[in-house]
DSSP file (Angstrom, degrees, kcal/mol; ACC not computed):
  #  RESIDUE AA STRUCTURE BP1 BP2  ACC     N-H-->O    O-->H-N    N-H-->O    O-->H-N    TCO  KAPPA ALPHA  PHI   PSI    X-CA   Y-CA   Z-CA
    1    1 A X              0   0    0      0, 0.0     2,-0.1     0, 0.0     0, 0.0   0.000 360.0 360.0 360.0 133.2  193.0   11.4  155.5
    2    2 A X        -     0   0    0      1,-0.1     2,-0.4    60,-0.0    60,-0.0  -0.368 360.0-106.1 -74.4 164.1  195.2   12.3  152.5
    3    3 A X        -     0   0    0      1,-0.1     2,-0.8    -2,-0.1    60,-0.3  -0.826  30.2-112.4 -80.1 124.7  195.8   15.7  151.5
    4    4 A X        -     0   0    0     -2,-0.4    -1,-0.1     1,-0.1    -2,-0.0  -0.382  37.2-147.1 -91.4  72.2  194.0   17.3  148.2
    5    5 A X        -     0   0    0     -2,-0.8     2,-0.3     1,-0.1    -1,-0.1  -0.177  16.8-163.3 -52.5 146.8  197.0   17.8  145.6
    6    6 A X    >   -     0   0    0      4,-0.1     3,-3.5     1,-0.0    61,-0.2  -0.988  27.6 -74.9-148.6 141.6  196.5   20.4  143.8
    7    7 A X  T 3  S+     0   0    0     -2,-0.3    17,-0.1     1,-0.3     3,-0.1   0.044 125.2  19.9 -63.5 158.8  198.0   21.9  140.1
    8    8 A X  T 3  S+     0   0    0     15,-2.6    -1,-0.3     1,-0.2    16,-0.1   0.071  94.0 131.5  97.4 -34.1  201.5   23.4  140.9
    9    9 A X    <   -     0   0    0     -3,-3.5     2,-0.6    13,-0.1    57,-0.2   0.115  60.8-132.0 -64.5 143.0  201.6   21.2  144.2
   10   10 A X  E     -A   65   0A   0     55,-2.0    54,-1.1    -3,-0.1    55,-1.0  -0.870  33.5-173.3 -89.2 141.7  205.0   19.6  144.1
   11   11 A X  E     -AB  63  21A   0     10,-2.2    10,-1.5    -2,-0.6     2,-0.4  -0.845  26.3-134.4-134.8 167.6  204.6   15.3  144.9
   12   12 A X  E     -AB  62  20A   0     50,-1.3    50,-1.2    -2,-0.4     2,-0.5  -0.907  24.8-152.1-120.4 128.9  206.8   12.3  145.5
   13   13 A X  E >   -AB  61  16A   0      6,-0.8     3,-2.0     3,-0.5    48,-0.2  -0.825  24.0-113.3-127.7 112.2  205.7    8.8  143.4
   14   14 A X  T 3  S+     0   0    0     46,-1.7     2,-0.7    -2,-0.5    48,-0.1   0.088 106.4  35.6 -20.5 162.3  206.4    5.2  144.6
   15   15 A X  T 3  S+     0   0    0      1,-0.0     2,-0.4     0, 0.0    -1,-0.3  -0.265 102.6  69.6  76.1 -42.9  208.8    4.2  142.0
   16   16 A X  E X  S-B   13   0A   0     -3,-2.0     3,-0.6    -2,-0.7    -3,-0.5  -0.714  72.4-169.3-115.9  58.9  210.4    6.9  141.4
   17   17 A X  E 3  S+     0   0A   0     -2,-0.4     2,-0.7     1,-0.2    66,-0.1  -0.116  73.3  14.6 -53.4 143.1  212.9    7.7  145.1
   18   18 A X  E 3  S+     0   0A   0      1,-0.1    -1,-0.2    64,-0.1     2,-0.2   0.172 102.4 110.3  87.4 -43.7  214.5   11.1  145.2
   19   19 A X  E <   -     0   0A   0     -2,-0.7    -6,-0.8    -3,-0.6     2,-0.2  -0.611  51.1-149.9-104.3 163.1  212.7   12.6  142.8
   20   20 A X  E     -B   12   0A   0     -2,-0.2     2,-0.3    -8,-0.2    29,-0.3  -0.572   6.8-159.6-113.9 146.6  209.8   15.6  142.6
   21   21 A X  E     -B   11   0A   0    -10,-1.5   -10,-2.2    26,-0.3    26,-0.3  -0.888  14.9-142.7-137.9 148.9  206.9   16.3  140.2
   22   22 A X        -     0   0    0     24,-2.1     2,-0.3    -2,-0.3   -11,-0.3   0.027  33.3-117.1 -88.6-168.0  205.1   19.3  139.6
   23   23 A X        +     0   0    0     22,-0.2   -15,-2.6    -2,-0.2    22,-0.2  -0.940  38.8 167.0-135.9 104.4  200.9   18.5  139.0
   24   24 A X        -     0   0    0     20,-1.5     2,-0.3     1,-0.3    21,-0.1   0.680  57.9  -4.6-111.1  -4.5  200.2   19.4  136.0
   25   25 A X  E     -C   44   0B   0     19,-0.9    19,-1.1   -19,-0.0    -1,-0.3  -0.843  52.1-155.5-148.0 165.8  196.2   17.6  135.4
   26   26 A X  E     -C   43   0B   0     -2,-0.3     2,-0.4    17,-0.2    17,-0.2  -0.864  11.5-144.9-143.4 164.6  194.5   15.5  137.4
   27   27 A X  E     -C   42   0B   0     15,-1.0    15,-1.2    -2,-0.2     2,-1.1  -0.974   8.7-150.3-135.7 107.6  191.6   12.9  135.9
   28   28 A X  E     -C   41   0B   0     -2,-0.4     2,-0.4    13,-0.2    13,-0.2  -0.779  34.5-163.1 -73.5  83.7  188.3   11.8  137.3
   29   29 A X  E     +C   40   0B   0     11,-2.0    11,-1.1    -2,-1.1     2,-0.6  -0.646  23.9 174.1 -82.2 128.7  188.1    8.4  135.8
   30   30 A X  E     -C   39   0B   0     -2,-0.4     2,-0.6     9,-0.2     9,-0.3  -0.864   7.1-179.1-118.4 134.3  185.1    5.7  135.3
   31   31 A X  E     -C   38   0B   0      7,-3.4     7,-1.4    -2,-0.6     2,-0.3  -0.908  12.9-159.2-134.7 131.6  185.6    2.8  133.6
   32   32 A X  E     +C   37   0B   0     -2,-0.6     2,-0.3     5,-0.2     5,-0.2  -0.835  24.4 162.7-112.2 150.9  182.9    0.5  133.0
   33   33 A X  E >   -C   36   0B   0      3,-4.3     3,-1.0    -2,-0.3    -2,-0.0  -0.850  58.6 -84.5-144.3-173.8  184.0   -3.6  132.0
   34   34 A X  T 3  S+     0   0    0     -2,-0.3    -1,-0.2     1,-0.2     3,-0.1   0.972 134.7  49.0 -44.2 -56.9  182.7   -7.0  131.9
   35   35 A X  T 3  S-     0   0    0      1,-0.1     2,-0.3    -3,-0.1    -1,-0.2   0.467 119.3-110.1 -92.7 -19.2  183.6   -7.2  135.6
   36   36 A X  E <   -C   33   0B   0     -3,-1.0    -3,-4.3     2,-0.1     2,-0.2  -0.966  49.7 -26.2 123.5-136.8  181.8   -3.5  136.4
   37   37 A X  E     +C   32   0B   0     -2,-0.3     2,-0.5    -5,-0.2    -5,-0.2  -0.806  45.9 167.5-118.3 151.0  182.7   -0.1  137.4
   38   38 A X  E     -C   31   0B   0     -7,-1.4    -7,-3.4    -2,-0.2     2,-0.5  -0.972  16.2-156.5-159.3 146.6  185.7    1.3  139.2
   39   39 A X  E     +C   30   0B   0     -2,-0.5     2,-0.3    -9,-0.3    -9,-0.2  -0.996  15.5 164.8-134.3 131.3  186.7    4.7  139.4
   40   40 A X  E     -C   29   0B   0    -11,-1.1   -11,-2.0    -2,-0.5     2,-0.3  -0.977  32.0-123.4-151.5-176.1  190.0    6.6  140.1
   41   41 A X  E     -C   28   0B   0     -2,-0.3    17,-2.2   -13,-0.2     2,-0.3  -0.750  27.7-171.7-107.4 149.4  191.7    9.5  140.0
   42   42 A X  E     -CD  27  57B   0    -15,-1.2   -15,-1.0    -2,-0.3    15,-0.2  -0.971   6.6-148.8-149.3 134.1  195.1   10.0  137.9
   43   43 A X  E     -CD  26  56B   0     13,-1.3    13,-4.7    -2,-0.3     2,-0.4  -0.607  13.8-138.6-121.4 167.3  197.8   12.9  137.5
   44   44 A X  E     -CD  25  55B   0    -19,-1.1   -20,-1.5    11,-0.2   -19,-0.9  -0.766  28.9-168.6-102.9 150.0  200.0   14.1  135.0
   45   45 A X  E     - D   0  54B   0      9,-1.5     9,-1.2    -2,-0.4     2,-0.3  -0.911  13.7-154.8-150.8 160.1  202.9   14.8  136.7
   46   46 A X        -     0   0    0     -2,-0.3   -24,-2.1     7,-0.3     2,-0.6  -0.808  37.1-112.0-146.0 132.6  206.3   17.0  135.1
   47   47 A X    >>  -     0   0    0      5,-0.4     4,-1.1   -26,-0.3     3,-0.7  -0.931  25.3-132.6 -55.6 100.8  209.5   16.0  136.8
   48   48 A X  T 34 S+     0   0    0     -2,-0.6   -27,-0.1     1,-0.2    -1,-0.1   0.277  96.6  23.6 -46.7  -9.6  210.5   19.2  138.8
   49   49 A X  T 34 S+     0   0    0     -2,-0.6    -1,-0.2   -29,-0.3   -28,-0.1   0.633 134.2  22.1-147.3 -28.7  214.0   19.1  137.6
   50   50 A X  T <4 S-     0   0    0     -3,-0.7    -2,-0.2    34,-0.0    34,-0.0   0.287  99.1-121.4-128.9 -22.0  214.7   17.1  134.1
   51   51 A X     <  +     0   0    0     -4,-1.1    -3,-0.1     1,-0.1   -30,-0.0   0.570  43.3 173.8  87.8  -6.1  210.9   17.5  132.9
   52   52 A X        -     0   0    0     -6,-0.1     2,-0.4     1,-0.1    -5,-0.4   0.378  22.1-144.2  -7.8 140.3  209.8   14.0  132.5
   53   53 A X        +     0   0    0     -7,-0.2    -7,-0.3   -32,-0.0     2,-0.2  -0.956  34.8 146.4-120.5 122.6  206.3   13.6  131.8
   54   54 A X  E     -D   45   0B   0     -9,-1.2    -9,-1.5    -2,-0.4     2,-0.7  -0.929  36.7-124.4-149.7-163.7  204.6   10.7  133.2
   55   55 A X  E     +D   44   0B   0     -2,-0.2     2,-0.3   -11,-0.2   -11,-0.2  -0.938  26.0 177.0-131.2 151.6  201.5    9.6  134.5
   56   56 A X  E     -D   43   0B   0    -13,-4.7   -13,-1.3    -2,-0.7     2,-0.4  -0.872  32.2 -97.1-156.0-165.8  200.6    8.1  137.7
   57   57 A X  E >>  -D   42   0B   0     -2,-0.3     3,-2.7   -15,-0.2     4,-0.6  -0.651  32.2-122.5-110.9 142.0  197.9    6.9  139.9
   58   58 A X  G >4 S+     0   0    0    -17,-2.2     3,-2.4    -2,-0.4    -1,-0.1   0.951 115.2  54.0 -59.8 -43.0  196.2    9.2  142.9
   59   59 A X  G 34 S+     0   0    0    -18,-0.2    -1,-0.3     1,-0.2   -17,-0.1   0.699 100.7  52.9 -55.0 -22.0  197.3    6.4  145.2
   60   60 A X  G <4 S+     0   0    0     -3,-2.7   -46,-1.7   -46,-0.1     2,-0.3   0.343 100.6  84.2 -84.5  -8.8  201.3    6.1  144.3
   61   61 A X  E <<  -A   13   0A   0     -3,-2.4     2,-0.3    -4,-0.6   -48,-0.2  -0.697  57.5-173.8-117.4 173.4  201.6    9.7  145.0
   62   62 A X  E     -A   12   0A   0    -50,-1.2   -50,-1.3    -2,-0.3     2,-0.2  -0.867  38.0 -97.6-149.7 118.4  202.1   11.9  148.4
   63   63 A X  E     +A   11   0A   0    -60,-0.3   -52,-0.2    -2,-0.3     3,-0.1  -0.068  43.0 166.4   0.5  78.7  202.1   15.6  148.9
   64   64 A X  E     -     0   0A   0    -54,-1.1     2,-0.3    -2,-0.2   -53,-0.2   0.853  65.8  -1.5 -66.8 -30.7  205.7   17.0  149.0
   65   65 A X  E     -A   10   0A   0    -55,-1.0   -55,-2.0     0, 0.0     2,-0.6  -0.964  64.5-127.5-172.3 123.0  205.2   21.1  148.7
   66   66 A X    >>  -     0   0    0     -2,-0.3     3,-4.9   -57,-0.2     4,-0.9  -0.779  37.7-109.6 -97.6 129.9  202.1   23.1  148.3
   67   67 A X  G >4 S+     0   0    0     -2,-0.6     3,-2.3     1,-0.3     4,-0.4   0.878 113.0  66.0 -35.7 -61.0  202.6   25.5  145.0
   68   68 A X  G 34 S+     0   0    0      1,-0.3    -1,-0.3     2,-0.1     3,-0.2   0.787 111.0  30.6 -30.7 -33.7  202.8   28.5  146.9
   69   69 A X  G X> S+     0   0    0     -3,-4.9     4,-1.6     1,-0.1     3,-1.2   0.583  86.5 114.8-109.5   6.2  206.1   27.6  148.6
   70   70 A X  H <X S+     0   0    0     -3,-2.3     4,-1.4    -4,-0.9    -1,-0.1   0.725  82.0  47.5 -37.3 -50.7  207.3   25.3  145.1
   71   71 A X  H 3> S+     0   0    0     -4,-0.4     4,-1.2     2,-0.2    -1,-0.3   0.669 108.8  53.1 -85.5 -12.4  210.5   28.1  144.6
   72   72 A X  H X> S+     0   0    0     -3,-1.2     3,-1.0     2,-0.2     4,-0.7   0.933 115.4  45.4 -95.5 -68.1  211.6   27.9  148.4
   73   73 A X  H 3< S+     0   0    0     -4,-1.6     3,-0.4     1,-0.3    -2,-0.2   0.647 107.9  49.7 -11.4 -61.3  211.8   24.2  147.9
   74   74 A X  H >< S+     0   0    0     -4,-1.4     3,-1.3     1,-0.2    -1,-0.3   0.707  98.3  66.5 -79.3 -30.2  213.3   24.0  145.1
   75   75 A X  H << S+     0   0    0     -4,-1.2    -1,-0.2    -3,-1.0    -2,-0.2   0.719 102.4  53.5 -45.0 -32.4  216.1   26.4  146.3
   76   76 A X  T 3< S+     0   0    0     -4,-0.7    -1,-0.2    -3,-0.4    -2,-0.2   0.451  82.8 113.2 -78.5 -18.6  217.0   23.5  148.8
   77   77 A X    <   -     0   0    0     -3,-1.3     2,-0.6     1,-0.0     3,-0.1  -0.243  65.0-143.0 -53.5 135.6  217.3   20.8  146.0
   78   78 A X        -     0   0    0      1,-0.1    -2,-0.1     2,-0.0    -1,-0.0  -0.987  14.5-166.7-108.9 140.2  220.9   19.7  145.7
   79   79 A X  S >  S+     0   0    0     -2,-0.6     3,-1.0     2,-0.1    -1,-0.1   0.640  73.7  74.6 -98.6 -30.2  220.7   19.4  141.9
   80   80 A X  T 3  S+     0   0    0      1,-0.2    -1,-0.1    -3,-0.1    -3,-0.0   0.658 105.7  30.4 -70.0  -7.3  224.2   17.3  141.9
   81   81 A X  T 3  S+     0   0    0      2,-0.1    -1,-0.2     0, 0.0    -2,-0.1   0.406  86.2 128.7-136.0   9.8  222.8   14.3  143.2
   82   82 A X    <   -     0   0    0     -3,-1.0     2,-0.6     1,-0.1   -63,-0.1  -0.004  65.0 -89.1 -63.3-158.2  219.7   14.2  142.1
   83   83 A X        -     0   0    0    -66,-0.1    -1,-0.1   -65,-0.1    -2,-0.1  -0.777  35.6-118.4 -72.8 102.2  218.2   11.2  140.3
   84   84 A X        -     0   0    0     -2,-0.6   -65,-0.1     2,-0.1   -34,-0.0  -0.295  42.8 -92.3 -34.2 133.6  218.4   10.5  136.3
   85   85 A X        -     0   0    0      1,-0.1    -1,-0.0   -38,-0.0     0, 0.0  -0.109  36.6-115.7 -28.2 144.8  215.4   10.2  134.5
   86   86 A X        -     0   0    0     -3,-0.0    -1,-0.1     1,-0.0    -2,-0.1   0.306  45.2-105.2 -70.8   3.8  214.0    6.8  134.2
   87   87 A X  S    S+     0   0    0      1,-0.0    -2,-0.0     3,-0.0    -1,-0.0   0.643  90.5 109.0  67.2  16.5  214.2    6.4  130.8
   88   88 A X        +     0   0    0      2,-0.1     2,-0.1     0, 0.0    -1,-0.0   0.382  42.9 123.6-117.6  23.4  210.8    6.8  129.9
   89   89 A X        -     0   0    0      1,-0.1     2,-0.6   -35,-0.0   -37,-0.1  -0.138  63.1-116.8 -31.7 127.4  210.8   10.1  128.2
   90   90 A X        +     0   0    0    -37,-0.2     2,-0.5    -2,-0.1    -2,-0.1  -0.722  31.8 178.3 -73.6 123.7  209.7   10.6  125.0
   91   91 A X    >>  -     0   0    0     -2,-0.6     3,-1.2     1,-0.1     4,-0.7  -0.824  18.3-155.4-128.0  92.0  212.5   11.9  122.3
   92   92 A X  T 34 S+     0   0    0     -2,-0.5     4,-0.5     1,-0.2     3,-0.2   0.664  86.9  70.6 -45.3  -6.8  211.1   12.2  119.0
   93   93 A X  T 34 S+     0   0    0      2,-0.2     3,-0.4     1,-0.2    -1,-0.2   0.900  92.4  60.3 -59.4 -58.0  214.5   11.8  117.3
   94   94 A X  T <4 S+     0   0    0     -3,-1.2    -1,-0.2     1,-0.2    -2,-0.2   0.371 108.4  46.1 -24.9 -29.0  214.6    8.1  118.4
   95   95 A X  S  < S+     0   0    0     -4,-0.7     2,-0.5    -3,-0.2    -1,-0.2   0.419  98.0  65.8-104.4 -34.6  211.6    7.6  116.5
   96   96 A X  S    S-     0   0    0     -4,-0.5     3,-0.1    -3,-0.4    -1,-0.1  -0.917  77.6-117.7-120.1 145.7  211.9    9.1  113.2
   97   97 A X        -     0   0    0     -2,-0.5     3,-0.1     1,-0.2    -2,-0.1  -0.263  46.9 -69.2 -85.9 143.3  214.4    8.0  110.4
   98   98 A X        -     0   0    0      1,-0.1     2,-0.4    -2,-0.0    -1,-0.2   0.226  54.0-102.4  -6.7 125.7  217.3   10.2  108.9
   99   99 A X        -     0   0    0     -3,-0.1    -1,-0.1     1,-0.1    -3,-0.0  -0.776  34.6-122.5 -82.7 145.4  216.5   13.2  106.7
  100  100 A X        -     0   0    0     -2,-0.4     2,-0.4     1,-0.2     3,-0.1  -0.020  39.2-100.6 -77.3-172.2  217.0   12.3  103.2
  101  101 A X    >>  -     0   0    0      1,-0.1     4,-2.8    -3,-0.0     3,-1.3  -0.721  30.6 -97.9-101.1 143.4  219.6   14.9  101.6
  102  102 A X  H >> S+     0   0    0     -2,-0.4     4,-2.6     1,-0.2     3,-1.0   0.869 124.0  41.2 -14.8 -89.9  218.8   18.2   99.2
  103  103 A X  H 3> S+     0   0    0      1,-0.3     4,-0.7     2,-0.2    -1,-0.2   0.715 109.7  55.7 -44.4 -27.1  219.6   15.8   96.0
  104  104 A X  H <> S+     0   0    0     -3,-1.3     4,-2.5     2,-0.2     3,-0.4   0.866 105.5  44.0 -79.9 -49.9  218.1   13.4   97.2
  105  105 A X  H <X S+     0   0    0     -4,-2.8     4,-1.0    -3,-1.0     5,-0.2   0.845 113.7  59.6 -52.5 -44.6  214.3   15.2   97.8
  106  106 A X  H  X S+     0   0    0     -4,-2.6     4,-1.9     2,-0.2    -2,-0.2   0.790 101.3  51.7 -84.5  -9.4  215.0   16.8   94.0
  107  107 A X  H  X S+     0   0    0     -4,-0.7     4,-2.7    -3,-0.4     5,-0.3   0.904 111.7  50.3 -74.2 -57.5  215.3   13.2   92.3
  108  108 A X  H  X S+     0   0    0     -4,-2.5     4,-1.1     1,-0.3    -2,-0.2   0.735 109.6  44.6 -77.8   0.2  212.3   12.5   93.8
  109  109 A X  H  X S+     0   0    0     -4,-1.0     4,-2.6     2,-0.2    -1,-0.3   0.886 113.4  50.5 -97.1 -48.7  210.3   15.5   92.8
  110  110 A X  H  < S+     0   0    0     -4,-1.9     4,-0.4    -5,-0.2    -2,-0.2   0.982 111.0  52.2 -43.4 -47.7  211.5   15.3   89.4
  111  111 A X  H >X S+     0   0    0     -4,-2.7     4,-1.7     1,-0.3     3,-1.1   0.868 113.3  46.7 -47.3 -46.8  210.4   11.4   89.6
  112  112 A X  H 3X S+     0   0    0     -4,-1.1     4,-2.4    -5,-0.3     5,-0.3   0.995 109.7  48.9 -72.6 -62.3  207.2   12.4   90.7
  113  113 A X  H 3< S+     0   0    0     -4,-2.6     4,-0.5     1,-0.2    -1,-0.3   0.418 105.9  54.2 -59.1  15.9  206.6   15.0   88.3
  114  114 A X  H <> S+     0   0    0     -3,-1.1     4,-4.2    -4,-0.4    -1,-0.2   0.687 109.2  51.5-116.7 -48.5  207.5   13.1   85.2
  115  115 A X  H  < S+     0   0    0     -4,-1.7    -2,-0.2     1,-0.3    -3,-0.2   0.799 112.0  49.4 -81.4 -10.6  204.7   10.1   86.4
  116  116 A X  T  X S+     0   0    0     -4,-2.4     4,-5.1    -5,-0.2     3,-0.5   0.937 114.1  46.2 -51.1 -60.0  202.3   13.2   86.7
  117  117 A X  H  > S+     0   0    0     -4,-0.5     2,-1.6    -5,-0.3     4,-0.6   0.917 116.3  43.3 -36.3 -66.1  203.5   14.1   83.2
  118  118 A X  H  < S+     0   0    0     -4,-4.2    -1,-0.3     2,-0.2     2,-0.1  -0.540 106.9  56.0 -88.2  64.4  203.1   10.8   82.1
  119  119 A X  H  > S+     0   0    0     -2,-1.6     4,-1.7    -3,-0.5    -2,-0.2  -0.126 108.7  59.8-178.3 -68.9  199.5    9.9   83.8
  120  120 A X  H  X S+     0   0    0     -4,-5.1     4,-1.4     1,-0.2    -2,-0.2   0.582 100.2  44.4-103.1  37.8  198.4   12.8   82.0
  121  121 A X  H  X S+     0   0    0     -4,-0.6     4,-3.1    -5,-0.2     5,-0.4   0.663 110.2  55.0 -90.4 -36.8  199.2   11.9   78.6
  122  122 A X  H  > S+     0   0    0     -5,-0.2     4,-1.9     2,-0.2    -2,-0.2   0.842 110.3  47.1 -70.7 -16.7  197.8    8.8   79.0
  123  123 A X  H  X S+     0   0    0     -4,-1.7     4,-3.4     2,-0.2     5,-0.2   0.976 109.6  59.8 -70.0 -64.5  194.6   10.6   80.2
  124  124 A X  H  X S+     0   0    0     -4,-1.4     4,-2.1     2,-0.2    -2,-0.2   0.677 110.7  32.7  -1.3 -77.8  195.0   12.6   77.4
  125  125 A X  H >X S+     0   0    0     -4,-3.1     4,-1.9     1,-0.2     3,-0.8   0.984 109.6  62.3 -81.5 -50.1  194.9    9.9   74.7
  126  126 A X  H 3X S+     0   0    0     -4,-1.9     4,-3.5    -5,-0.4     3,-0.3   0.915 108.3  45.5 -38.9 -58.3  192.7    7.8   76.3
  127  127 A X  H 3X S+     0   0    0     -4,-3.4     4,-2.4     2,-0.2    -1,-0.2   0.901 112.1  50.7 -13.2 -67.4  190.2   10.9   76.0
  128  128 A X  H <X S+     0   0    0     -4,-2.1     4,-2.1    -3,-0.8    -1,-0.2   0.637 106.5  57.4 -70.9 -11.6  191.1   11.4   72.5
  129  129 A X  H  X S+     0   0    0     -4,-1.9     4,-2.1    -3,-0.3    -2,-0.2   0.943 106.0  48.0 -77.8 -58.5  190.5    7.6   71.9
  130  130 A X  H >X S+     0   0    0     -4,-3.5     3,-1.4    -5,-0.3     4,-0.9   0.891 110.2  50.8 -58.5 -53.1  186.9    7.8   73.1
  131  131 A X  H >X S+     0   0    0     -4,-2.4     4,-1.9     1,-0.3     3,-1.8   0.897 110.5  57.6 -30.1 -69.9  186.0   11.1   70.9
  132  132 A X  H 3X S+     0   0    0     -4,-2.1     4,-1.7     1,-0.2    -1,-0.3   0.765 107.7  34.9 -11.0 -68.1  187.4    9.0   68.6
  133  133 A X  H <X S+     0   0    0     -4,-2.1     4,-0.6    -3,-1.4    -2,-0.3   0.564 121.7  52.8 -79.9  -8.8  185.0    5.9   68.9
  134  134 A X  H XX S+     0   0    0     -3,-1.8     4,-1.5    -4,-0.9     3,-1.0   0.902 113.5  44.1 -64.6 -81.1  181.8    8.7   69.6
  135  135 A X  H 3X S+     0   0    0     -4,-1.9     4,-1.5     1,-0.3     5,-0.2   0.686 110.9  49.7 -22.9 -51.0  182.8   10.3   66.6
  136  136 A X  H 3X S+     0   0    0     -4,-1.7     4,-2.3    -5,-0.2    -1,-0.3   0.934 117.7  47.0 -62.7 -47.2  183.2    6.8   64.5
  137  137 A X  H <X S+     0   0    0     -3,-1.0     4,-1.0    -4,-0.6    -2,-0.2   0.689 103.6  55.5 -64.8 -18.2  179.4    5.8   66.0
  138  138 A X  H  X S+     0   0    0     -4,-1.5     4,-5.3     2,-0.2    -1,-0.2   0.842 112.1  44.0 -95.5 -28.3  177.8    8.7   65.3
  139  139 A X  H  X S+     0   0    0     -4,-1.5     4,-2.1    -5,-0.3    -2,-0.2   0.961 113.0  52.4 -66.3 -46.0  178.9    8.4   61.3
  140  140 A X  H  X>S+     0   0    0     -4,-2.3     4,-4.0     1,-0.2     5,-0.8   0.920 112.6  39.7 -40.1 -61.7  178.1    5.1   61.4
  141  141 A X  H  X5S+     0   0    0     -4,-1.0     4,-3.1     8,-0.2    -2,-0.2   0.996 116.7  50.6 -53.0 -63.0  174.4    5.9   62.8
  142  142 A X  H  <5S+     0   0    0     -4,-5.3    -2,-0.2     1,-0.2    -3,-0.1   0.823 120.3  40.8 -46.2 -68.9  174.3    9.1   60.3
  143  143 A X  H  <5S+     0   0    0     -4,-2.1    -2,-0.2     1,-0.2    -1,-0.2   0.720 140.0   6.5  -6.2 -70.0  175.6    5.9   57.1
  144  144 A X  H  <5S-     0   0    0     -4,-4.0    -1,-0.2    -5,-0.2    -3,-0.2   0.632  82.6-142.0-105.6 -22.1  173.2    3.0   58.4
  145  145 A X     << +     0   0    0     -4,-3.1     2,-0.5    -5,-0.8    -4,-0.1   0.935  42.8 159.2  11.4  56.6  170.7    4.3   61.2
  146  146 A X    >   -     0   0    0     -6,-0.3     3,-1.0    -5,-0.1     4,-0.3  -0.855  43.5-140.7 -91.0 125.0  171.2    1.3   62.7
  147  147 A X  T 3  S+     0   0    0     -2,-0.5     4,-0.2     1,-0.3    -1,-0.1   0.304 101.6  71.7 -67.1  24.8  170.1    1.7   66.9
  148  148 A X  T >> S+     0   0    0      2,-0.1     4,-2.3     3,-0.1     3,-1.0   0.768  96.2  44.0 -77.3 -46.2  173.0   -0.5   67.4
  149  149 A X  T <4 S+     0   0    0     -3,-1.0     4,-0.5     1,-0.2    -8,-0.2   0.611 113.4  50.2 -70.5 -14.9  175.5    2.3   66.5
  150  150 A X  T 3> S+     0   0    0     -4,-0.3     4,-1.1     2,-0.2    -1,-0.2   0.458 111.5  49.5-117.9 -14.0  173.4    5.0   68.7
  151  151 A X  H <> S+     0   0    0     -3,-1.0     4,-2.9     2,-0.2     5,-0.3   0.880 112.4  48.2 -84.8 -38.3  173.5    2.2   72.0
  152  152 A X  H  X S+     0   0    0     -4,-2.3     4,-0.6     1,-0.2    -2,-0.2   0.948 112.7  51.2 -64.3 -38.3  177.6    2.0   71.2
  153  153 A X  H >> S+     0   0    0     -4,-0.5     4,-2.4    -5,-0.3     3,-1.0   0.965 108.3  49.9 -38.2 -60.2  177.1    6.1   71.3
  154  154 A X  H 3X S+     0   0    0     -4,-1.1     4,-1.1     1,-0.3    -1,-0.2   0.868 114.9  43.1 -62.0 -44.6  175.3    5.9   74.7
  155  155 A X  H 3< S+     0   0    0     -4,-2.9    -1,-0.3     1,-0.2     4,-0.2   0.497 111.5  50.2-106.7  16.7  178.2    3.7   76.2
  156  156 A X  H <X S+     0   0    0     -3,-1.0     4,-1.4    -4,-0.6     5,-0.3   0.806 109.6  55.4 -91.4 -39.4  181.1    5.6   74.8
  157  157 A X  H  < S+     0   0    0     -4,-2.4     4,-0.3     2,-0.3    -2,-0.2   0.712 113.6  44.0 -80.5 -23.1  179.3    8.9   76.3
  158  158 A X  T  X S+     0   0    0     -4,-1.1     4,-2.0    -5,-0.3     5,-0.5   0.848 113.7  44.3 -91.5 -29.5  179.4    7.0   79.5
  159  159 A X  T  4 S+     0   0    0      1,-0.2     4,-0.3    -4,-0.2    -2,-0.3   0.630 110.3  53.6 -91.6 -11.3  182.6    5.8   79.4
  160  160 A X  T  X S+     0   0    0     -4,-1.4     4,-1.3     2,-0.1     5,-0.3   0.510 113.7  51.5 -86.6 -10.2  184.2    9.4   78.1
  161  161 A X  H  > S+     0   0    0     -5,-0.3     4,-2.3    -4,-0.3    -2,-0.2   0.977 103.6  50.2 -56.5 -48.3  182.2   10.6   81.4
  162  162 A X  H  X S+     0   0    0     -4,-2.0     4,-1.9     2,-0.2    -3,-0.2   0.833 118.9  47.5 -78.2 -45.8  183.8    8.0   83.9
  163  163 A X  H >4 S+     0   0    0     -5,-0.5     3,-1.9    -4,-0.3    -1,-0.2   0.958 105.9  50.6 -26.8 -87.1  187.3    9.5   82.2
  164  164 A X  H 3< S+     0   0    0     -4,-1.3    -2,-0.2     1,-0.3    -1,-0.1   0.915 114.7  47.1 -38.4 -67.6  186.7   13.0   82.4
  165  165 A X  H 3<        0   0    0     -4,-2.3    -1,-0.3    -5,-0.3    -2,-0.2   0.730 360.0 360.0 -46.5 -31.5  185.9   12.5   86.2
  166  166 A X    <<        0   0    0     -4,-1.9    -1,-0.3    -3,-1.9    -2,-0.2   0.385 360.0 360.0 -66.9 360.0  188.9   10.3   87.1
């Protein structure tokens, strides 16, 4: 019968020779498929010595060190020969592009604020255009009081609405 790993517990993982993991989770999985149900268990595991993070499966792993004695263990490590990391660390550095430069961040904030600038001037007159064409319909209506001039009212008032709200 295996032994109940437990967080803190130190383990050993097929793959991985030489090297130690701390426990830092473990996961009671069920997974249902076309094919049915299977359940297993899976840990998070911390490299004891470089800090890897990886994950592995309750069956790949074996009981090295029970937490309690984890610092009398580790005292016994020769650190000079351990093993390199596998290379499957995460380094967010790897991942994310150059930061632009100082000048480079203030061109673009001016640039941006000028097409703000400019967005709303055009709101601006567009506004002042519709007032415009209310204003021209409603003289028209007082002039002729024709209802054609008070339905062009109705759909300027809707179309200075759709504006204002944008």
């Amino acid at each position: 019968m295996k032994a109940e790993i437990t967080f803190g517990d130190l383990v050993a993982v097929d793959g991985y020779p030489d090297r130690i993991f701390f426990v830092d989770a473990r996961r009671d999985v069920k997974e249902a498929g076309d094919t049915g149900v299977s359940t297993y268990v899976e840990f998070d595991l911390t490299d004891a010595i470089h800090g890897e993070w990886i994950l592995a499966d309750a069956n790949d792993i074996r009981l090295v060190c029970r937490s309690q004695f984890v610092d009398e263990y580790l005292d016994g490590v020769d650190y000079e020969n351990y093993p390199e990391p596998e290379g499957t660390a995460f380094h967010f550095a790897e991942f994310l592009p150059e930061l632009p430069y100082a000048d480079t961040v203030a061109k673009l904030s001016e640039g941006l604020e000028k097409a703000w600038d400019d967005m709303a001037k055009d709101k601006a007159k567009k506004i002042d255009d519709l007032l415009d064409e209310l204003n021209d319909y409603k003289r028209l209506e007082a002039m002729y009081g024709d209802e054609e001039y008070k339905a062009k009212q109705d759909e300027a008032k809707a179309k200075l609405k759709r504006e204002v709200k944008r």
